[in-house]
N, C-alpha and C positions, 0 to 999 in steps of 0.2 A: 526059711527067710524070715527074719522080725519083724513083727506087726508094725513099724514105724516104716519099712520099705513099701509095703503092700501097696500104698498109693502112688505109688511113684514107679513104679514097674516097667512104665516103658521108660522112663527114664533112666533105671537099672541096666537095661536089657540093651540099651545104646551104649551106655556107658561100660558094661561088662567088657566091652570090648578093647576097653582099654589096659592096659598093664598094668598099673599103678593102684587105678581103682579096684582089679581084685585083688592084690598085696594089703591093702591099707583092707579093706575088708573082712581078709583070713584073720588079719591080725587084731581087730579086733572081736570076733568071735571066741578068739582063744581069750582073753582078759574077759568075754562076758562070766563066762563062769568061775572067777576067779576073784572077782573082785567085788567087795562088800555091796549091801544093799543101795547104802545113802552113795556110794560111790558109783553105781551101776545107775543109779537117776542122772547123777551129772555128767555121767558120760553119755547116755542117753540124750541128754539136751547139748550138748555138745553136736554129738553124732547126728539129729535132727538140724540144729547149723549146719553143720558140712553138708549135708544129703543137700539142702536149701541152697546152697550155694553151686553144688554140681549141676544141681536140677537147675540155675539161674544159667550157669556154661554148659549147660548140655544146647539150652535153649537155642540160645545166642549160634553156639555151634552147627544146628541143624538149620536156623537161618542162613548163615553161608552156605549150605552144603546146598541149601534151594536155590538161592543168588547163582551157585557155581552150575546148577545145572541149566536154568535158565539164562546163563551167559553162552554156555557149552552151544545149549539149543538154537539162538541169537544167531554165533559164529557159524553154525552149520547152515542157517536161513540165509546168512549175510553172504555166503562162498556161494552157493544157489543162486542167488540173485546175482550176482555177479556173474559168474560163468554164464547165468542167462542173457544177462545186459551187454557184456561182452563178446558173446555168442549174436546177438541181435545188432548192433553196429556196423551201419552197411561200410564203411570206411575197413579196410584190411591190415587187421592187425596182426602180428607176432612179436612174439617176447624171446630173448635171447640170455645167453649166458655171455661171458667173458670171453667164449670162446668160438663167436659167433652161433653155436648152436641152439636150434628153438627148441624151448621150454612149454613154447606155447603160441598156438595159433588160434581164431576165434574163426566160426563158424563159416564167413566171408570169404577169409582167407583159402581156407582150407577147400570152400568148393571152385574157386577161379583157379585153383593146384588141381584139383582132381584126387584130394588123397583124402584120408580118414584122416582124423584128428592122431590117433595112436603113430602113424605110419612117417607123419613129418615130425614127430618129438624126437631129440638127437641129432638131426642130420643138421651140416651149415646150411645157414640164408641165402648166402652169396651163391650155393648148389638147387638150392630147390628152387629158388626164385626166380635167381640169373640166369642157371644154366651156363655157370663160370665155376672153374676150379678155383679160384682164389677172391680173395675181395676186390671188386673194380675200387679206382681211384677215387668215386666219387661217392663211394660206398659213405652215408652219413654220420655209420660209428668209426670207421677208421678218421674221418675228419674231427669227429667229437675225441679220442682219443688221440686226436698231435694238436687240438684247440681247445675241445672243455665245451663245456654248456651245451644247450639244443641245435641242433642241426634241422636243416630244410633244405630240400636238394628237389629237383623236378628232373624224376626216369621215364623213358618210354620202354616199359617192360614189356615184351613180345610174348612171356610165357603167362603174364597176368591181362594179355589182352586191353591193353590201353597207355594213355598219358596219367600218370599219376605226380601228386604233389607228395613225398617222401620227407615225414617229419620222422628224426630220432630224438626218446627223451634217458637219457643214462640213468643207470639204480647207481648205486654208490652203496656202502657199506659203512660201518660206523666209525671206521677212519678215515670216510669219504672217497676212497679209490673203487675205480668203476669197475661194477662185476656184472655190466651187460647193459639192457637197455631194450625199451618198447619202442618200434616199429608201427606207423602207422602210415598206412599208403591212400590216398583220400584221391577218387579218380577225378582227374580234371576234363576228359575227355568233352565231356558235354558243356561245362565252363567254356572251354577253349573254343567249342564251334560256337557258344554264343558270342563268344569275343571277338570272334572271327566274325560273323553276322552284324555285332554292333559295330566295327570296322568298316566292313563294308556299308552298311548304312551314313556311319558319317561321311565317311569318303563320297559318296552318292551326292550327301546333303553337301557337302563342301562344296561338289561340281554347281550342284543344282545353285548354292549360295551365288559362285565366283560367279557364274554366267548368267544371272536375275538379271533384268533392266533396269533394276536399281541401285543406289551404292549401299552399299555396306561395310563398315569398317568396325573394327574390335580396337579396345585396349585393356593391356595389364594393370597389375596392382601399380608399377612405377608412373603411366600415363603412356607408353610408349603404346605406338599400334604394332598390332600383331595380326592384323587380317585386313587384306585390299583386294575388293574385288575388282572380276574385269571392268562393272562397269565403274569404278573407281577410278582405272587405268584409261578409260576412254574418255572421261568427261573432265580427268585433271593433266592428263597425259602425262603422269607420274604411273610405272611399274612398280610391280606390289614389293619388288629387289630394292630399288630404289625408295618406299618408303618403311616398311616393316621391318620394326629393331630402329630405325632411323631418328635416334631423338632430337635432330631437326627439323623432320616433318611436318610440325603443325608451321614452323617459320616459313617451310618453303610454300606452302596451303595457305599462311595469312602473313603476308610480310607487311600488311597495315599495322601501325602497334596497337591499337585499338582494336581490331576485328580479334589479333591476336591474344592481348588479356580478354576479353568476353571469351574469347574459345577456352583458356586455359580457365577462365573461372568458371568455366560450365565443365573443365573436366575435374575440378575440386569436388563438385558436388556436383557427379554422376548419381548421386543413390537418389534426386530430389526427381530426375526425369525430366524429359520435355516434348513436348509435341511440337508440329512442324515450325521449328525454329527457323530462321532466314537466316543468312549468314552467307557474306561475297569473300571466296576464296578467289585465289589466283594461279589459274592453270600455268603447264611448264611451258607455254609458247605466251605469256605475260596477259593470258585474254581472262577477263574478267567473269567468271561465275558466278551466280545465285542458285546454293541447294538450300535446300527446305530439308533442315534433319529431324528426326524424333528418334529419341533415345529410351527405349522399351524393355532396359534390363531389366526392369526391377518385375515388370509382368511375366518374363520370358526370361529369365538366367538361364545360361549355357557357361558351364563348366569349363575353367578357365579363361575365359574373357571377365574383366570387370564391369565391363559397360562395351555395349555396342547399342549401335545406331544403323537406319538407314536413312537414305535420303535421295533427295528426288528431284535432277536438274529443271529449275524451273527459269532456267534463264531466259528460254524462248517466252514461256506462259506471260513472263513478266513482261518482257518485253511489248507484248503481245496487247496486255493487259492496260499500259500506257500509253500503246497509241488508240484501244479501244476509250482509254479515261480520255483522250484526247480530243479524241472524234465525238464524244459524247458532250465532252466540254464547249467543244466548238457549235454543234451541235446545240446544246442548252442554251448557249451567247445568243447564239443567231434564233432562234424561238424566242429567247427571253426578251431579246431585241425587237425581234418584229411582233412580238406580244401573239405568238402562236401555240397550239396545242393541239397533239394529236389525237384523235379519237376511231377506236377499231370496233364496233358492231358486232358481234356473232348472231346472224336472226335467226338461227334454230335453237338454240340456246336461251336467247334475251338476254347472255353477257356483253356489256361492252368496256372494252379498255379505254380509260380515260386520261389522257397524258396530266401529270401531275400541273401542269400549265392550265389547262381546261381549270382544275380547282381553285390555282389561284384568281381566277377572273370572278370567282364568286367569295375570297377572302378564306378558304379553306386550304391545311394542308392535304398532302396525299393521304398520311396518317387519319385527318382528321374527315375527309370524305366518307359520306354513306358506300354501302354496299355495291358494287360496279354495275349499275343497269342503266339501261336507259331510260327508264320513267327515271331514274334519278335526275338525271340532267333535266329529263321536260318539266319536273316537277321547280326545278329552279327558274323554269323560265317565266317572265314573265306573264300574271293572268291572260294581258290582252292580245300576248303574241304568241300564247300557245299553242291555239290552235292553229294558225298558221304555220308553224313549225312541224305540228304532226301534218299537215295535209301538204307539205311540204317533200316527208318524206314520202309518206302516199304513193303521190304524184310520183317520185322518181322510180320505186321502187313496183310500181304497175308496168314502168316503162314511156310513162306519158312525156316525162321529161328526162333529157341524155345525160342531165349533169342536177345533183342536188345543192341549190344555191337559194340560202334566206339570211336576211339579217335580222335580229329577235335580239332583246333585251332581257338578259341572267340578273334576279335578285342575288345582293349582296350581302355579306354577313353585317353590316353596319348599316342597310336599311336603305342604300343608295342602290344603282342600276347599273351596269356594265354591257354596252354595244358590243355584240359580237356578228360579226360575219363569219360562217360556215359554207362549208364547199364537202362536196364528199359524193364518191361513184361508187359504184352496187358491183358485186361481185357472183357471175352467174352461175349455175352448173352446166351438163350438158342441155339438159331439158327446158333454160331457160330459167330456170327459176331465181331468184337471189338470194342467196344464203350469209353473203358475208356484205359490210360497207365499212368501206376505210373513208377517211374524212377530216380536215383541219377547223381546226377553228380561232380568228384573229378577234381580238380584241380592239376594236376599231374605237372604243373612248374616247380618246382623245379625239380620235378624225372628227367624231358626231359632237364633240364639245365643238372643235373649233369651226367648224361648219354652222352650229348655231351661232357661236358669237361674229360669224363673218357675216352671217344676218343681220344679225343685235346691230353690228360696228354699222353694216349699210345703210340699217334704219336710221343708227343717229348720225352717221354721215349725211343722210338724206338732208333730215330734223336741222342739223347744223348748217346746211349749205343753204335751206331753204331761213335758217333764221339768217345769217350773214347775209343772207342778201335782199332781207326784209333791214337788217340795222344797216347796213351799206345804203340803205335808200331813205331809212329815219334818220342818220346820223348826216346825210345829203341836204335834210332840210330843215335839222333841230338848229342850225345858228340862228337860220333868220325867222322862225317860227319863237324861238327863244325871244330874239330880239320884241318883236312883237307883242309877246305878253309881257317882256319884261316895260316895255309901254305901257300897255293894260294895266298891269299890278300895278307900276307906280302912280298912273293918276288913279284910277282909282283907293290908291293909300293917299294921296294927294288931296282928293274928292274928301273923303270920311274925316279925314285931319280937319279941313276947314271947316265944313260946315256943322251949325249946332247937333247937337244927340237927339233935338225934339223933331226935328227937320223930317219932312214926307218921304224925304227921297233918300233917306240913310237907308234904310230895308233892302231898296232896290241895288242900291250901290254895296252893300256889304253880300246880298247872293251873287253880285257879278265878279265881288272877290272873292266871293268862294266857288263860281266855275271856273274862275282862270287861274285859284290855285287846282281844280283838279285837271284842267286843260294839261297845266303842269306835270300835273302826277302821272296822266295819260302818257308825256311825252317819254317821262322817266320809267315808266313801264315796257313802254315799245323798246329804248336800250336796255333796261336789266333783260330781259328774257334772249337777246341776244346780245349781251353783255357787254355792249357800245360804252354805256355811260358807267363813271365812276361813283360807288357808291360812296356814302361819307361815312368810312367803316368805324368801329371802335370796340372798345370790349364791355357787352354787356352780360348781365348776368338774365339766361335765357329762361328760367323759373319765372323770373318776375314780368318779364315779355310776354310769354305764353301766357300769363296770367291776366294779362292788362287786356293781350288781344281777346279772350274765351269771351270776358266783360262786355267788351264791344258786341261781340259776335251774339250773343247770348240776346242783348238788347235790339240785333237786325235781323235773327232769324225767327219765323212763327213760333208760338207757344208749344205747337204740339209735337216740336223737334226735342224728344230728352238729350242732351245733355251733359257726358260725364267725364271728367279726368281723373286724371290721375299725377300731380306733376309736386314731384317733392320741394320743399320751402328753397336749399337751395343746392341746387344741381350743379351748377359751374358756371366757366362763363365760356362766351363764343364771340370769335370777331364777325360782326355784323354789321348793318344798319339796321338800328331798331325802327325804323318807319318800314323797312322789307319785309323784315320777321311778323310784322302784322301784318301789313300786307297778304304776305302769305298765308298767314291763318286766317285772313278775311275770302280770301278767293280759293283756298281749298274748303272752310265751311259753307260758302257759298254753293261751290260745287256739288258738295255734299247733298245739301237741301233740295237743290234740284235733282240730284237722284233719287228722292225721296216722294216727287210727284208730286208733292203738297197736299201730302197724305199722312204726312208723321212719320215718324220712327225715331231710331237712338243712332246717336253722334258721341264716338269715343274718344279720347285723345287722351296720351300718356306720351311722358317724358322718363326714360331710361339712359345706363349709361352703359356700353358696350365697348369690347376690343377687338378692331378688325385684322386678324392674323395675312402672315404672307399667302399663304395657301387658299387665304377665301377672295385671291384676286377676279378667279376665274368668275366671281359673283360679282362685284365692283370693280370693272376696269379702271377707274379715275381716279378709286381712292387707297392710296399709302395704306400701310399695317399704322396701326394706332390706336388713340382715344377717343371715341365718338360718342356723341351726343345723338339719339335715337327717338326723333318724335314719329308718334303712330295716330293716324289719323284712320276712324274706321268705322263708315255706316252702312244700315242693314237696308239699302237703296234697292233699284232695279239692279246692279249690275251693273256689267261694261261688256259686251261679247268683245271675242278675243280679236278678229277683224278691226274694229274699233280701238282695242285696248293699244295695239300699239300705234296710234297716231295720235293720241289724246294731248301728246307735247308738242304737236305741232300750231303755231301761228294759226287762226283763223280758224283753226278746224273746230266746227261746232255739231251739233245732233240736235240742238235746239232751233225751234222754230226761227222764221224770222223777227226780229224786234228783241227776241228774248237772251240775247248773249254776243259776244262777239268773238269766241274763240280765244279768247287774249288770256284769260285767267288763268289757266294751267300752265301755260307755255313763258310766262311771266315768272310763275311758280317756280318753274322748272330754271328761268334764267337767274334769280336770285338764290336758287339753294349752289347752281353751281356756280355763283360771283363768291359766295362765300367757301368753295374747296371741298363742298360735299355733294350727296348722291339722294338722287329721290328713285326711287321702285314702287310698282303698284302691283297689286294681284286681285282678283277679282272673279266674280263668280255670277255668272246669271243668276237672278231671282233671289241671292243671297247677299248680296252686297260688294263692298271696295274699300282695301286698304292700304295708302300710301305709307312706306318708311319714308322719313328724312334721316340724313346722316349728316351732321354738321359738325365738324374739327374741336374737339372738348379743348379748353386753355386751363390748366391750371392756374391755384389763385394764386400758388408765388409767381409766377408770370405779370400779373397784371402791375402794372407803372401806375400810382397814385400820383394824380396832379392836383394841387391846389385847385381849385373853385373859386376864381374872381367875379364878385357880383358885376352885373352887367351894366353899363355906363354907356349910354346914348349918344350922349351930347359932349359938342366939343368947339373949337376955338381954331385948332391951328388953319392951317392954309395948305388944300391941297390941291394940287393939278389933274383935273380929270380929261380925260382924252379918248372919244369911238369916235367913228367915222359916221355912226348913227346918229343923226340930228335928233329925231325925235326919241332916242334912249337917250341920247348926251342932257337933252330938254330934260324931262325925267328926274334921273339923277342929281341932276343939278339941283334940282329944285328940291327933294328928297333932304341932299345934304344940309340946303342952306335951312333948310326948317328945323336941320340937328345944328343948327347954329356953325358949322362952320363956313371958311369964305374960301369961295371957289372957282378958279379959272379954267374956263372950260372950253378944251380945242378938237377940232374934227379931224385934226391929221398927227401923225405919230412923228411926222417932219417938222410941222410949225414946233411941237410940243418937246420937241427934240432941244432946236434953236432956242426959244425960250429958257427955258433951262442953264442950257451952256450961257446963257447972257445974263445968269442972275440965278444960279445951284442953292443959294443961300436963302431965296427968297419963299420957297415951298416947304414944308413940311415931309408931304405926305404924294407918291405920285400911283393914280389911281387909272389904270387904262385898260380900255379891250385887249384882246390877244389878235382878231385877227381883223386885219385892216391892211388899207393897200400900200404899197410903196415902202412901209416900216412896222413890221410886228410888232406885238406889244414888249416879248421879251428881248429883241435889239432897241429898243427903247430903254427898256431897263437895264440892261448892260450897259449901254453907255452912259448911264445916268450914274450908276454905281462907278463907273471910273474916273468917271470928276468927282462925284461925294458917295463913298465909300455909304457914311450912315442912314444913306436918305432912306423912309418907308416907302417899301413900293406893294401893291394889288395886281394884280392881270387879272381881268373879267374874261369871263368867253361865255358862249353862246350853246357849244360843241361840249358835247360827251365822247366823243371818240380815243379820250386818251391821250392826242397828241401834243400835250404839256404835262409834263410832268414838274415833279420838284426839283427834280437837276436835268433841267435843259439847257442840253449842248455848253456844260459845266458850270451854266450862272445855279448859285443854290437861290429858289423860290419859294420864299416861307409862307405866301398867302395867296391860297389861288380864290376867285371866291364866282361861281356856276350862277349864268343868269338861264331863269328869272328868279331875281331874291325880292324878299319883303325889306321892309324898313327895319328888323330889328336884326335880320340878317348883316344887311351893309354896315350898320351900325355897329353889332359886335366885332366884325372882322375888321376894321378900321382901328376901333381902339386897341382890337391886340396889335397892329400891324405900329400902329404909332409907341405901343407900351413898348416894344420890342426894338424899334428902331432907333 
């Protein structure tokens, strides 16, 4: 071998084996010793090429031959695993030839045969399987051989012991014509009794569905129902024949068109669900239905319905339910009406039910009520009537009393009081004891208002009938008591006129006319407080009133009375008489001081201005809703006990000694705040003192009528006819005028003065006469004067407050009334206007 092989030897020794390479080899061995030196090197390095290049394909070579045995090896692993995997498939398999003969059967197969594997190779399928000489009809490769493709056929083989599902799949050959085909028998036996089981189970549940006591109904993908149960069929009187499939069904179930789009649009979107839905169908005897459905696919899908529902005749419930809203409503009216509320007790417990009426007597909802006990309610009751109320129950609940009855006052949530009367009986065991009280409670408010104010009205019915018949008996003797000062006043203005300023007896004669003007005042006080006489009202501004009078007052009461208002510059105005309005702050400060013992204290007064709403009548009987004027009078006195307090508006009624009062002040008070249309209240407190409201009718200023202010003109010229039946007033007057310079005929009868007249209308100016006189009034005097001369001036005097002349009597219009007893600048003024005007 040459030493250029030597490393290469196994590579020789693989290759040896080839043909070629030991030819090509011999032959050159034979040229080695043949051919020159330098020739025998390049062939040498040649020959080294070639060896290099065998040795590169031997390589390559022996890698395939490794590849080819570990393929080999692969294929024998892969045919093992297979016969194994095939062998382990519990499913029954055989493999066939063309000519139905098995090829091959797998381990399953072979033991439900009974054979060896070797023993069924050869023989037909249709023989070992069937136990049939030829192929049955239904044989799944005879159908694959007149059809094509896989076959599936279901045998009950008796020699393989079961139901089986029989799949063939054909082998084909490379011109695709079938040259047999694998057999696989998959038992269904055990499928089949579960199917049979899940059968009977639905079937079960179907029964159990159809005969529920509720309805239940299904529909498909189109909407159409496919399931009515019985109670469907009893409560629509539609059978399940008659509706299922029936895609008129919902029309004959809702032939409202309304009831019916809501149903069809709740079967659009079934997937959204619904719970107990309401919804009035119409049974097959035309009677109206209410079911309550709820639609629960989507929690609970069953297979093949798309939506079902049940649902629940609540037609009765309904019904039921409305004559209960009924009865509770009637029920509620009549409580709410009679302002009742029930209340239930538990006393083993300490719960009690409290009817939502009970709360509202104290301004709460039922919402907004405490916890339900009973100290909750005592707690509302009234401090002073609580204990009364517990020993109330006490008492019934010992048994001392048969029926539990008290009336007690509930604080409110707005700080006011509510009268309630309760009633309520004890509920016992056997042993006596009481465990349970039921019990009502009325809100008697209003009774216990109007029960006070039937008081309040009596009092001042009393108050009123005792002043009417106090002015009924001033107003009986003011003409001629009139008359008679109006004698007094004028000589005495008579007296003072003539005689010099130096004169002794002026002093005496000007105090005798200032008692017979307060004799005066006296009189006109007896009518304001029972509201006899006419005041000579106007519109003042009541700032400066209040102001004028404090002045006064300030100056008549002791030093060591303080003193304080409070009264804005200017407040408004008020129709009054400003000689009342002091008045009144003269005889309520008075009043004041004497409660003060003439010991001191403080005297408040303020002017406010207020609105009295409709609602706060039940406060002010007298006074309209409106704008009021609110003066407050209020000192830190003894008091007024309440006995006392309310008769203090009474006439005469005094607490003071004798000499020291007459009764007359408050009751006077009291007659002038109501001449002018408002209200006085007082309240008061032993050992704390007394404060009067007044309420006086506010005017706004665009209200008030601006009249010129004509200075005042005394004296005069024309010629007027004076005419009483009073000599000594007729005297008087007479005398009065002619000292105002005018001239004047002066008669005692309203007859003479009549005649006169008629015999000479041209001759008078001015016609000046009483009103009441015998035989001819003053105002048919003046009617008939006016009917002969329309322009004459005329006066009517009277004596009398009573009201019974007005300015349009019995249609004559009366521009100038003028109230005796007057002063000289009185008659004086009202004559020039009556002359200015005439």
């Amino acid at each position: 071998m040459p030493c250029w092989l030597e490393g290469q030897g196994h590579l020789f020794c693989l290759a040896a084996s080839r043909p070629e390479i030991r030819r090509e080899t011999s032959r050159l061995r034979r040229l080695r010793g043949e051919m020159p030196t330098h020739l025998k090197l390049a062939e040498t390095r040649q020959w080294r090429q070639k060896a290099a290049e065998l040795s590169h394909d031997n390589r390559k070579l022996s890698k395939e031959l490794s590849e080819l045995r570990d393929l080999q090896e692969n294929i024998i692993h892969a045919k093992l695993e297979w016969e194994r995997t095939f062998d382990a498939v519990p499913d029954l398999i055989a493999i066939i030839d063309q000519d139905y003969r098995l090829e091959r059967i797998n381990l399953a197969l072979a033991r439900r045969l009974g054979v060896e594997f070797r023993e069924a190779l050869g023989q037909p399928c249709y023989k070992l399987i069937c136990g049939l000489d030829e192929p049955p009809p239904y044989c799944p490769y005879v159908k694959c051989l007149a059809n094509g493709g896989k076959q599936v056929v279901g045998i009950e083989a008796s020699i393989l012991g079961g139901d089986f599902s029989l799949t063939f799949a054909p082998t084909v050959d490379q011109q695709g014509r079938i040259k047999g085909g694998i057999h696989i028998f998959h038992d269904i036996r055990e499928r089949k009794d579960h199917e049979k089981n899940i059968w009977e189970t639905r079937e079960r549940l179907r029964q159990i569905i159809s005969s529920m006591p509720v309805m239940l109904h299904a529909h498909d993908e189109q909407g159409n129902l496919v399931f009515w149960n019985q109670e469907c069929e009893r409560v629509t009187g539609y059978s399940a024949k008659e509706i299922v499939g029936n895609p008129e069904a919902l029309r004959l179930l809702y032939p409202d068109s309304r009831q019916n789009r809501h149903v069809n649009n709740l079967q659009k979107n079934q997937k959204r669900g619904f719970r107990n839905l309401e919804a009035e169908l119409t049974s097959k005897d035309g009677a109206k239905r209410i079911v309550s459905w709820s639609n629960i696919s989507e929690q609970f899908p069953i297979q093949g319905w798309v939506s079902w529902a049940v649902g629940l005749d609540v037609t009765e419930k309904r019904r039921f339910e409305e004559k209960l809203k009924e009865s509770e409503e009637r029920y509620n009216l009549a409580t709410r009406a009679a302002k009742v509320g029930v209340w239930d007790w538990d006393l083993v417990t300490g719960k009690a039910y409290l009817d939502p009426r009970i709360w509202e007597f104290i301004g709460l909802s039922h919402d907004q009520a405490p916890l339900h006990n009973i100290n909750d309610w005592l707690d509302m009751a009234h401090p002073d009537d609580r204990q009364a109320l517990i020993e109330g129950f006490k008492g019934h609940l010992a048994g001392d009393k048969s029926e539990f009855i008290c009336q007690f006052r509930l604080l409110h949530q707005d700080g006011s009081v509510r009268w309630v009367y309760a009633r309520g009986h004890a509920i016992r065991d056997s042993e006596g004891r009481a465990v349970r009280m039921l019990g009502t409670g009325i809100d008697i408010t209003e009774q216990k208002q109007a029960e006070e104010e039937t008081k309040r009205l009596e009092k001042r019915l009393q108050i009123a009938e005792k002043m009417e018949a106090l002015g009924t008996l001033a107003s009986g003797i003011t003409h001629d008591f009139n008359n008679y000062l109006s004698v007094i006043l004028g000589c005495l203005q008579l007296a003072i006129n003539d005689i010099p300023a130096s004169h002794d007896c002026l002093p005496h004669l000007e105090l005798a006319l200032k008692a017979s003007n307060n004799a005066k005042d006296m009189v006109c006080q007896i009518l304001s407080f029972s509201r006899q006489s006419k005041a000579n009202k106007s519109l003042v501004r009541l700032g400066a009133l209040l102001t004028e009078g404090l002045n006064f007052l300030r100056a008549s009461l002791p030093s060591d009375i303080e003193i304080s208002s409070d009264i804005p510059d200017d407040p408004g105005l008020v129709m009054a008489d400003s000689s009342q309005i002091q008045q009144m702050i003269i005889n309520l400060g008075t009043n004041a001081a004497h409660a003060m013992n003439d010991q001191g204290g403080r005297l408040s007064i303020s002017l406010t201005q207020v609105k009295i709403r409709g609602d706060d009548n039940r406060n002010f009987t007298d006074l309209p809703p409106g704008a009021y004027h609110l003066i407050t009078f209020a000192d830190n006195g003894v008091g007024i006990e309440p006995k006392i307090l309310e008769r203090i508006f009474e006439p005469f009624f005094t607490t003071k000694r004798s000499g020291h009062g007459t009764g007359m002040g408050l009751a006077v008070v009291h007659g002038i705040v109501k001449s002018c249309g408002g209200e006085i209240t007082v309240a008061s407190q032993v050992g704390h003192g007394t404060t009067f409201h007044i309420y006086l009718p506010r005017i706004d200023e665009s209200d008030k009528k601006q009249e010129p202010e004509n200075p005042l003109v005394k004296n005069g010229s024309e010629h007027i006819l004076l005419v009483d039946d009073e000599k000594d007033v007729l005297y008087v007057i007479s005398r009065l005028l002619q000292k105002l310079g005018y001239r004047v005929t002066s008669l005692d009868s309203g007859e003479k003065a009549l005649e006169m007249f008629i015999a000479n209308p041209e001759k008078f100016d001015l016609i000046l006469t009483d009103q009441i006189m015998p035989h001819l009034l003053g105002t048919d005097l003046v009617r008939n004067a006016l009917e002969i001369r329309p322009d004459i001036a005329t006066i009517i005097m009277t004596g009398s407050r009573d009201n019974s002349i007005t300015r349009k009597d019995h249609g004559l219009e009366i521009e100038h009334i003028l109230l005796k007893p007057f002063g000289e600048d009185q008659i004086a003024k009202v004559i020039r206007q009556a002359l200015l005007r005439g």
